[in-house]
C-alpha positions in Angstrom: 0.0 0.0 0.0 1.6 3.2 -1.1 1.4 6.8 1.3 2.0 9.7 -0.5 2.5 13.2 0.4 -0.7 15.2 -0.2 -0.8 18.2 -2.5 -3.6 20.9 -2.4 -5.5 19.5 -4.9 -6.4 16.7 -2.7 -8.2 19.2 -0.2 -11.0 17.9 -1.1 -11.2 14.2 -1.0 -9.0 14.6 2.4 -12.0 16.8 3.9 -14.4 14.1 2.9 -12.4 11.6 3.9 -12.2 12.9 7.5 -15.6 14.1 8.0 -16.7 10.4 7.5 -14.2 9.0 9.2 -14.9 11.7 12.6 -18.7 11.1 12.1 -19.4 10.5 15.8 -16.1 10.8 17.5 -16.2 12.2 21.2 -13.5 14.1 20.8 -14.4 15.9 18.0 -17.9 16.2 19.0 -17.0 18.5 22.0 -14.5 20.1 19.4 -17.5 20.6 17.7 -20.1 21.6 20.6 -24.0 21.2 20.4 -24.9 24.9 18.7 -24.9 25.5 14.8 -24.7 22.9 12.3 -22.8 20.0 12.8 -21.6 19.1 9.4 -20.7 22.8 8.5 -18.5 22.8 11.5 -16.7 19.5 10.6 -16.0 20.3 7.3 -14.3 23.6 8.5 -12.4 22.0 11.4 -11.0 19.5 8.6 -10.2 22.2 6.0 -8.5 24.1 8.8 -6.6 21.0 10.0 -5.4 20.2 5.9 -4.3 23.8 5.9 -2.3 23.9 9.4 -0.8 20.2 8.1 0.3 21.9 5.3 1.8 24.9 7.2 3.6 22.9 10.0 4.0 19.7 9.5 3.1 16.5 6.7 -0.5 15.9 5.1 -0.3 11.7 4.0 -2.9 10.2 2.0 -2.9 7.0 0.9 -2.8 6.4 -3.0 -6.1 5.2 -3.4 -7.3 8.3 -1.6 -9.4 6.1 1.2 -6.8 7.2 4.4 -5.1 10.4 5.7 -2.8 11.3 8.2 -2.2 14.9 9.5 1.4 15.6 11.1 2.4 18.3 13.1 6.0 19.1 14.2 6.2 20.7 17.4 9.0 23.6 16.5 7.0 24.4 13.5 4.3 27.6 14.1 4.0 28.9 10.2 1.4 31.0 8.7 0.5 30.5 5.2 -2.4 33.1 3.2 -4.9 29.6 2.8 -4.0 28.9 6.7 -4.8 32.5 7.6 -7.8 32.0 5.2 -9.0 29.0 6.6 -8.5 30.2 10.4 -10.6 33.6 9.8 -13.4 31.2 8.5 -12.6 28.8 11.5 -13.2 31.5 13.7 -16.5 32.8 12.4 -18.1 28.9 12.3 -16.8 28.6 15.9 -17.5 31.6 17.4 -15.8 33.1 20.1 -17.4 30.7 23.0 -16.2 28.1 20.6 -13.0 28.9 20.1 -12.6 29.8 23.9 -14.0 25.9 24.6 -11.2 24.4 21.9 -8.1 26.6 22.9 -9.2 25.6 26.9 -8.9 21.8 25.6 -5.7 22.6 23.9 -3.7 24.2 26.5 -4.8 21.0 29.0 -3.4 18.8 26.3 -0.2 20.7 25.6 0.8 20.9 29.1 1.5 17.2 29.1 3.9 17.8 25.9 7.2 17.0 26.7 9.0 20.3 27.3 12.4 21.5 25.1 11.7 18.3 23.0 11.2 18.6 19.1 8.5 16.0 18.8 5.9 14.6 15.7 2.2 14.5 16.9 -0.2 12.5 14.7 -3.0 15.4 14.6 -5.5 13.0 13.2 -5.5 9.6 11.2 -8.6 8.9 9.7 -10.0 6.2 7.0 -13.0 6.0 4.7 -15.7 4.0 7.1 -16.1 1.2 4.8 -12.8 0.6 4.1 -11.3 0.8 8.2 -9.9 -2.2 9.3 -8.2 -3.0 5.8 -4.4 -1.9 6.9 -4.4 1.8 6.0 -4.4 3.4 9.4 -1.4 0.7 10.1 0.6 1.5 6.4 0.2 5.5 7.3 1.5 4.7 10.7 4.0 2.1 9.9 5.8 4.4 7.4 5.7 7.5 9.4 7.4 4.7 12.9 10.0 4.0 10.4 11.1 7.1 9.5 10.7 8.7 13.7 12.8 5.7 14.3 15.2 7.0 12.1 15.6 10.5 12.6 15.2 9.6 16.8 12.1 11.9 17.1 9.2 11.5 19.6 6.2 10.6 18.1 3.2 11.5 20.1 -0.8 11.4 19.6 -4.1 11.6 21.8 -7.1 9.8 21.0 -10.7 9.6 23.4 -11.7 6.0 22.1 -11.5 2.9 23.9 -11.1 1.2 20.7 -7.9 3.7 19.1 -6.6 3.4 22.7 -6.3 -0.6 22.7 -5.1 0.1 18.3 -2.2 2.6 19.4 -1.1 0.1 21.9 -0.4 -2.7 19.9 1.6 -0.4 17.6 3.7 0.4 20.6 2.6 3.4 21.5 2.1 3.8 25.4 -0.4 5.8 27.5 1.2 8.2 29.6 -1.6 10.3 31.1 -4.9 10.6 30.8 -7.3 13.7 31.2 -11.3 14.3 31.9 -11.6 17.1 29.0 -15.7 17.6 30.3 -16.9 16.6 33.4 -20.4 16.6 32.4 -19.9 14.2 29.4 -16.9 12.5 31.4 -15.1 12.8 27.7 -11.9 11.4 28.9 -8.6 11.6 26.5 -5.6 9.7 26.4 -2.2 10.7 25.8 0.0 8.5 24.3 3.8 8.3 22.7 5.6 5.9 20.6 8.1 3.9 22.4 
């Protein structure tokens, strides 16, 4: 199974892509919070994600367009015209009780970062519904293992399901802490890193 680096004109099957694939994730649902419409908000957190993956880290796609993988370096804070684009519309779906709600849920997560450590962090891996569980989540991963191992840098990731949680750890990644992100839902997170 080939991974290839994505190019802009693969914004929109990569949006598609991971609006199916983060349907009804927990995570993403609190991302997303219970006013407006749903699907206009996904689609904008995904278009924002693509663009910020371009800016500051690797976008991955697999060949056949059914998988995607988001990377973000941790030394890397660039602003491109289509991020800046893509944030101002980001802002305006969100509002500013929104944004408030995600940028809270980021700074809990980011204290946990290692600190003084350039590290890779798997933003978001996501796969066509109908075609999970056919080995392209595990070739995205694989490749991008092989290549941390390389270059010796930490490779972390958070995910909020049971079921990713039990997937990371038989790829060797360990949980290292683990956060109630909403106490009224109990939406718990889990922080993991390759070792």
């Amino acid at each position: 199974m080939n991974i290839i680096i994505a190019q802009r004109k693969d914004k929109t099957r990569i949006i598609e892509i991971l609006c199916q694939s983060f349907q009804n994730d927990p995570q993403i649902d609190y991302i997303l919070g219970s006013n407006g419409n749903k699907n206009k908000k996904l689609m904008r957190l995904m278009a924002y994600s693509f663009e910020f993956g371009l800016a500051n880290g690797k976008v991955e796609i697999s060949e056949d367009k059914n998988s995607v993988a988001i990377w973000k370096a941790s030394n890397s804070k660039n602003m491109t015209i289509n991020l800046f684009y893509e944030s101002m519309l980001f802002f305006f779906t969100f509002g500013r009780s929104g944004i408030t709600r995600i940028s809270a849920m980021e700074k809990k997560i980011a204290a946990f970062y290692p600190d003084k450590t350039i590290f890779n962090y798997l933003w978001i891996l996501g796969t066509i519904p109908n075609e999970q569980g056919k080995g392209y989540g595990t070739a995205i991963l694989s490749k991008a293992i092989n290549k941390f191992e390389q270059d010796k840098v930490p490779l972390y990731l958070e995910t909020s399901t049971d079921s990713n949680l039990k997937y990371y750890q038989r790829k060797r990644f360990e949980l290292y802490h683990s956060m109630i992100l909403d106490s009224e839902t109990q939406l718990t997170t889990y922080l993991m890193r390759y070792v």
